[in-house]
C-alpha positions in Angstrom: 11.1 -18.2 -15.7 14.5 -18.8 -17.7 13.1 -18.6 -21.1 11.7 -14.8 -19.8 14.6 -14.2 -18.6 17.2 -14.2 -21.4 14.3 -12.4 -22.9 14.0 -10.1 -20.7 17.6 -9.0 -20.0 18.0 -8.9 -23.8 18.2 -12.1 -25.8 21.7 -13.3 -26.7 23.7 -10.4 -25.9 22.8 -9.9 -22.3 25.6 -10.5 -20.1 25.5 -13.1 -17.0 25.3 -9.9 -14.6 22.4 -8.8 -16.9 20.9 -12.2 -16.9 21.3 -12.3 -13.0 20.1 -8.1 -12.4 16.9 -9.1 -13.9 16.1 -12.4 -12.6 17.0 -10.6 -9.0 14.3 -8.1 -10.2 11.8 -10.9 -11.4 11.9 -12.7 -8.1 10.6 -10.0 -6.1 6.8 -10.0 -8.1 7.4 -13.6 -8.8 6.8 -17.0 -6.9 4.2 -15.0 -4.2 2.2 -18.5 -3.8 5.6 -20.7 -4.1 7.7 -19.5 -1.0 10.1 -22.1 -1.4 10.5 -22.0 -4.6 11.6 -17.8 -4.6 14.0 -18.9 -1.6 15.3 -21.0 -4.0 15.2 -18.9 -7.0 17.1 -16.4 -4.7 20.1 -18.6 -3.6 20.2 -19.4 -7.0 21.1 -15.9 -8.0 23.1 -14.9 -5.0 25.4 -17.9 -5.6 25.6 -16.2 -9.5 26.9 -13.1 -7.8 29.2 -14.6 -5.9 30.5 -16.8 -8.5 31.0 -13.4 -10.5 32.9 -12.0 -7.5 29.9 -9.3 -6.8 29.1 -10.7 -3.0 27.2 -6.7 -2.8 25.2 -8.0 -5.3 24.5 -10.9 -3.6 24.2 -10.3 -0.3 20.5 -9.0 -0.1 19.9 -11.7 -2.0 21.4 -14.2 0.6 19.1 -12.1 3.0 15.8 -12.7 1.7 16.7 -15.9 1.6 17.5 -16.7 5.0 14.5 -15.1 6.1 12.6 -16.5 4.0 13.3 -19.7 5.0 13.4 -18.9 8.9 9.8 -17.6 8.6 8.7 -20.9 6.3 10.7 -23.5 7.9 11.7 -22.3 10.9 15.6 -21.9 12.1 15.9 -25.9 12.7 15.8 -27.1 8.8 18.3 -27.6 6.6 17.4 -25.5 3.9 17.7 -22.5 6.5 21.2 -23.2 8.4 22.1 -23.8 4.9 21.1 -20.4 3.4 22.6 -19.0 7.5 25.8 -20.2 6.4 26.2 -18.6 2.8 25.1 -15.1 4.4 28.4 -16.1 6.3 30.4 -17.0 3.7 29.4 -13.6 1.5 29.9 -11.7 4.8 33.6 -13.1 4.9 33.8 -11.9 0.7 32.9 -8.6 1.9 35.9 -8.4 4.5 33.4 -8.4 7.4 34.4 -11.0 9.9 32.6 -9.1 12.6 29.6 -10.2 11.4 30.6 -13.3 9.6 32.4 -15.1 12.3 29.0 -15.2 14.9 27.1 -16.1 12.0 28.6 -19.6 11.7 28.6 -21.4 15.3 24.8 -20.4 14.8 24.1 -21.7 11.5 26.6 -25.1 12.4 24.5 -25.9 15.4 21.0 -25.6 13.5 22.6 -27.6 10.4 23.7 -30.4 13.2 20.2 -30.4 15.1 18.7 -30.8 12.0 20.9 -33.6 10.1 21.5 -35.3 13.3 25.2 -34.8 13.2 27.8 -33.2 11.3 27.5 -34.0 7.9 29.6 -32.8 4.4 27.8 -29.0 4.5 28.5 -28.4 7.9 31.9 -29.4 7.2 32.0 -26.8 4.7 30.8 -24.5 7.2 33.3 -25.4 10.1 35.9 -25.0 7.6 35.0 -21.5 7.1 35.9 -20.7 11.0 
């Protein structure tokens, strides 16, 4: 997948938001038997956007994510309150608390039920209200 990337986005000139615009391209035909894997593949590249300071650009990224997630492992798992809580935290980039702030008691109280307590990511997440 990398190794098509940087050659698809242009070899060594492309530019990280290059790199990531394809990748976020790739991942839509890509990784159709490997669920997980494109959930992954798609945090991956939201958490490029953000850490670019383009949370638009990440956001439907975030979103396919979650859902993603929710529909393979249900809203109990980890992996799901996890990605919950980053749609969260790029809603709250975007100057949207109306939508960020019910986000989070939602995603904490999934991450809890399924680590059996408050651990170091919901931490991260409380922190955030």
């Amino acid at each position: 997948f990398l190794v098509d990337l940087f050659h698809t986005a242009g070899g060594e000139g492309a530019s990280a938001r290059d790199l990531l615009a394809t990748g976020a391209r790739s991942v839509q035909s890509g990784f159709e038997d490997q669920p997980l894997a494109r959930g992954f593949m798609l945090e991956a590249l939201g958490r490029g956007y953000v850490n670019l300071g383009l949370p638009s650009e990440a956001l439907p990224l975030y979103d396919r994510c979650f859902a993603l997630r929710q529909r393979e492992l249900g809203e109990d798992h980890r992996d799901t309150a996890r990605a919950l809580l980053d749609l969260g935290h790029v809603q709250l980039r975007l100057a949207r608390p109306e939508i960020a702030v019910p986000i989070f008691p939602r995603g904490l109280e999934a991450l809890e039920r399924a680590e059996g307590g408050p651990g170091p990511a919901w931490a991260r997440g409380a922190i955030a209200l």
